[in-house]
N, C-alpha and C positions, 0 to 999 in steps of 0.2 A: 504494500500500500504506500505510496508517494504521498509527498509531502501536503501536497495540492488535495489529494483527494481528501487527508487529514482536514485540512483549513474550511475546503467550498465544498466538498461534491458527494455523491454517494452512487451507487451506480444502478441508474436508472434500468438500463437493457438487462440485468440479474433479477430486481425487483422487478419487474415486468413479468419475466420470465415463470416466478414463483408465482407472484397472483395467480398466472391462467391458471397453473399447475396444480395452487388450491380449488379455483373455479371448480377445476373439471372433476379433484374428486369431490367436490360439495355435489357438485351436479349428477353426480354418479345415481342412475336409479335404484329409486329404493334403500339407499345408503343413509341419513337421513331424513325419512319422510317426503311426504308429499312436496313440490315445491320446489322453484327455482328459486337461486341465490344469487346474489349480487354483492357486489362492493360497496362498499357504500362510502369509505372513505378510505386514508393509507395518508400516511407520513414517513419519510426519511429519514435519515440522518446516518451516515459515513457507515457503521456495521450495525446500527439497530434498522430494526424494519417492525412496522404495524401496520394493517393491515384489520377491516370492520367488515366484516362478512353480514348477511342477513338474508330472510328468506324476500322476495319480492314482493307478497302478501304484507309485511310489515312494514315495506317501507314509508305509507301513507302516513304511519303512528307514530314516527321518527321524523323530531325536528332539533332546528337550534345545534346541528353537526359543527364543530370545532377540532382543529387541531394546534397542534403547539412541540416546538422541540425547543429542550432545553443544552446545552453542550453547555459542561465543565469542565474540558481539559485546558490547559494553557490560559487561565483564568477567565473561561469562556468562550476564547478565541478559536478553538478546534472541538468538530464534534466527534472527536475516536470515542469521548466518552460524554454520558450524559442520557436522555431520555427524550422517547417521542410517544405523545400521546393523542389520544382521540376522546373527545365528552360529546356526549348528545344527550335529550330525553327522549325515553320511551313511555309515551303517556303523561304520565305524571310523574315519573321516575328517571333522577338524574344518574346515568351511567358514565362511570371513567376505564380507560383502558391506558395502559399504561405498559411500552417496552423500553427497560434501562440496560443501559453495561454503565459501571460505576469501578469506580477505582477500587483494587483490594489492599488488603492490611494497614497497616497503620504509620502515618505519616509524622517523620523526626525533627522536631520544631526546636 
């Protein structure tokens, strides 16, 4: 992983790649019930990926979709580490989903 891709990027055509490849087995007959699925939303960031799956029938019930990355490495500056999330409500109930990679063990001050 380059330097660059640490700073701006995450890789689009891999994250693409996966979606369909959830798609297709969400879509798998019979594998989950009746019902096509959909995306419904997805956030980046350098090696996290998220990713909001849902049946099509619910998507009417789903509003107020948001996302957000937050990157903490290099005091912000770089998203290798940090967190992407997705909130919505469904109905009346607020839902958060939430992918982190965070730094491990403990830091010598």
């Amino acid at each position: 992983m380059g330097i660059w891709t640490v700073l701006w990027g995450h890789n689009k055509d891999s994250n693409e790649v996966l979606k369909q490849k959830f798609l297709e087995a969400l879509n798998l007959k019979g594998e989950f019930g009746k019902g096509i699925y959909r995306c419904i939303e997805e956030k980046a960031m350098v090696g996290c990926l998220i990713l909001g799956f849902c049946k099509e029938l619910i998507i009417p019930r789903i509003k107020n979709i948001q996302t957000s990355k937050v990157k903490t490495a290099f005091k912000g500056k770089a998203g290798n580490k940090g967190s992407v999330l997705i909130w919505f409500e469904l109905d009346d109930t607020s839902i958060v989903m939430s992918n982190c990679h965070l730094e491990s063990g403990q830091k010598n001050t």
